[in-house]
C-alpha positions in Angstrom: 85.8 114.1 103.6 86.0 110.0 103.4 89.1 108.0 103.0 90.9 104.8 104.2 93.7 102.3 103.9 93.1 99.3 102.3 95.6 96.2 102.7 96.4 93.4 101.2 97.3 90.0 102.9 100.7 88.6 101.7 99.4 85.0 103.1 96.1 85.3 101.2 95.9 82.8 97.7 95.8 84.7 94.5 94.7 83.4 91.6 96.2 84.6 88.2 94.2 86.8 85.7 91.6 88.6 88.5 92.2 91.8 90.0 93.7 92.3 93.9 91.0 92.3 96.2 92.5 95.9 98.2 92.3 97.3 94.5 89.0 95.9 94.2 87.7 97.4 97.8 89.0 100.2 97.1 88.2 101.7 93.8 84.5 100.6 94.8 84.5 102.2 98.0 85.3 105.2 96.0 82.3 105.1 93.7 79.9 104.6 96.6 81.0 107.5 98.5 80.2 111.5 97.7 81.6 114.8 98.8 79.6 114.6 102.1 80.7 113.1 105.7 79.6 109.9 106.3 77.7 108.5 109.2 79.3 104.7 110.8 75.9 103.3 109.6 76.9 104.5 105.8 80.0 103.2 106.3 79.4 99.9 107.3 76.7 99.9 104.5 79.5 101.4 101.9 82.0 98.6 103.5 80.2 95.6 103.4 78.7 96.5 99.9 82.4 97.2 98.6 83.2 93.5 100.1 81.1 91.6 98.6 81.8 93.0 95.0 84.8 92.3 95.9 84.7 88.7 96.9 82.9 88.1 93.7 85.1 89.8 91.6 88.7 89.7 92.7 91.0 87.4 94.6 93.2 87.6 97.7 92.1 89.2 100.8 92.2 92.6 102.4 92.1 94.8 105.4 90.8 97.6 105.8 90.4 101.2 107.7 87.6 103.7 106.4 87.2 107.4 108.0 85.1 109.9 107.7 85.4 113.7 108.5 81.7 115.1 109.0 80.3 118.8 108.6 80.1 118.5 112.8 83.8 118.2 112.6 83.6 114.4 114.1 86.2 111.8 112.9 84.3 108.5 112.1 86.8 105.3 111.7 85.9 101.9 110.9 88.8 99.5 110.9 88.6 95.7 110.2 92.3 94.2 110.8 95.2 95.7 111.6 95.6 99.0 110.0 95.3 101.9 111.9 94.3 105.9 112.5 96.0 107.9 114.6 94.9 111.7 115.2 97.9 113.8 116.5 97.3 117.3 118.7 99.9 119.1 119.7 102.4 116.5 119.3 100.8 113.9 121.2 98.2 111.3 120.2 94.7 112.7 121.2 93.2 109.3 119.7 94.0 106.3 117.9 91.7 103.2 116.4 91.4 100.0 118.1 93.2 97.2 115.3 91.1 93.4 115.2 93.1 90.4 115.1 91.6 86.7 115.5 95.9 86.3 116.5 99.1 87.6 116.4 99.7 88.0 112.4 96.5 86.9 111.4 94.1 90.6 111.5 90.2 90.3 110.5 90.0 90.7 107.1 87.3 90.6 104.0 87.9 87.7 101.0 85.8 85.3 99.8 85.8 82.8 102.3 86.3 84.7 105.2 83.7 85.4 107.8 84.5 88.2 108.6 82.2 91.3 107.6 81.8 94.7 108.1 79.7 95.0 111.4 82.5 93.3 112.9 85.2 96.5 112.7 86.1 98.3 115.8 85.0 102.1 115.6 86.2 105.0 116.4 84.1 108.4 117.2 86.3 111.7 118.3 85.8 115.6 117.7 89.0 116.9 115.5 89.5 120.6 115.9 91.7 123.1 113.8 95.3 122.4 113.7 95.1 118.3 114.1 96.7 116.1 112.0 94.9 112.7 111.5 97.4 109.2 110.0 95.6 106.2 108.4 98.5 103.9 107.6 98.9 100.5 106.9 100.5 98.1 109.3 103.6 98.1 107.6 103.7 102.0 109.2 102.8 101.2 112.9 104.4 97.9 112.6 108.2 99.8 112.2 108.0 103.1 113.8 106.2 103.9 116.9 103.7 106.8 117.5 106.9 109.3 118.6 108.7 108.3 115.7 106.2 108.9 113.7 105.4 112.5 115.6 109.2 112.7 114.5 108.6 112.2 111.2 105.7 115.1 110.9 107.2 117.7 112.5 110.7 117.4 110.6 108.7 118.8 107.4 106.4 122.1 106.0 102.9 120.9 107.6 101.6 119.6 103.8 99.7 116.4 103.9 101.3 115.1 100.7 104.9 115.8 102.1 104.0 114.2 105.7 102.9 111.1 104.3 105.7 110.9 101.9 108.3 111.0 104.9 106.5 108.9 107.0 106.4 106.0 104.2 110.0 106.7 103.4 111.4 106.2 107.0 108.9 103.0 107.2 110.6 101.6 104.5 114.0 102.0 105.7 113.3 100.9 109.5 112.0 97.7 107.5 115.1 97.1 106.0 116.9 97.5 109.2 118.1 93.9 110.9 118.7 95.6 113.8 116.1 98.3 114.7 114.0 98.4 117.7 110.2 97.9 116.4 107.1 97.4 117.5 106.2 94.3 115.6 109.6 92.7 116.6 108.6 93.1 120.5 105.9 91.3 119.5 107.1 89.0 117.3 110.0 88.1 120.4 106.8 88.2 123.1 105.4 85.4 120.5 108.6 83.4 119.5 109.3 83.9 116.6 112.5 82.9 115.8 113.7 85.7 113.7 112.9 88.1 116.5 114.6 86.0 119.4 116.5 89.6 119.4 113.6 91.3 119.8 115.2 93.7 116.6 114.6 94.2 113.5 112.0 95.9 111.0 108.9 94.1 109.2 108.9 94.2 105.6 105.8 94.9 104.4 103.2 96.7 102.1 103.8 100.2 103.0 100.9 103.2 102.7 100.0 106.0 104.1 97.3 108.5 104.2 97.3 112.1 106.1 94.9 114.6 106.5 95.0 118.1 107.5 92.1 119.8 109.7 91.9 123.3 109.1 
């Protein structure tokens, strides 16, 4: 009933020999966490406890999304940063979490040195029903294909998790290759001058992954 994205930062120092802090976050996220829903106050607890083994433990820095289906059939979502959850009824986005950036290309994120902790991730509360389908993706999903594309992406396979988030990674990955493909981030990127967007085109490689979940 709990899972989550967990991100790392490209721009974040790594030192040689420890393990990657996302790694880190999350394989102890999953030994704090049972069968059962969570509620936010457990997963800010299971969060911030996973963080701080973390920053002892591993290097380089990470963001992060956790969610939570409970036996009430409410969606829970913590996100710190700039991944994201979307929940898709009907073809159309019922809900989505809020991202947390301090600015443009630099989201919230845990590491040893950052301040940035647990209690400070935007939440998310909403009743899922029968029949929705609920995407926790990194940035380098949202960042390439927007939330029609992605709609595009579901409905063009059987409705099986594994085989929605395989095509949804899969057509990230080539709208990041693409010089010349309309994207979210490069509206942004254009909106903030970058140069390499002066176009306002082209895709954002990045870390690509993808979680999707079912409600039956």
């Amino acid at each position: 009933r709990t899972f989550g994205v967990f991100d790392g930062v490209s721009g974040a120092e790594k030192e040689a020999g420890l393990a990657l802090y996302s790694f880190t976050l999350a394989s102890q996220i999953k030994g704090l966490i049972g069968t059962d829903g969570l509620t936010m106050a457990e997963m800010t607890d299971v969060l911030e406890t996973a963080a701080d083994i973390a920053s002892m433990e591993a290097t380089g820095a990470s963001t992060a999304t956790l969610a939570s289906i409970g036996e009430d059939d409410i969606l829970r979502v913590l996100t710190l940063g700039d991944c994201s959850v979307l929940v898709y009824r009907d073809g159309k986005v019922a809900a989505k979490s809020k991202e947390i950036t301090h600015y443009f290309d630099c989201p919230y994120q845990f590491a040893e040195d950052s301040p940035d902790r647990a209690k400070d991730a935007t939440k998310l509360t909403f009743p899922v029903q029968s029949g929705d389908i609920v995407v926790a993706g990194s940035d380098g999903i949202f960042d390439n294909l927007t939330s029609d594309q992605i709609w595009e992406q579901i409905s063009s396979v059987p409705p099986r998790a594994g085989m929605i988030a395989g095509k949804v990674i899969n057509q990230s990955r080539t709208v990041s290759l693409d010089e010349e493909a309309p994207t979210p981030y490069a509206k942004q990127a254009q909106r903030n001058r970058y140069e390499k967007y002066k176009s306002g085109l082209g895709g954002k490689v990045d870390d690509i992954s993808c979680v999707v979940v079912r409600c039956l």
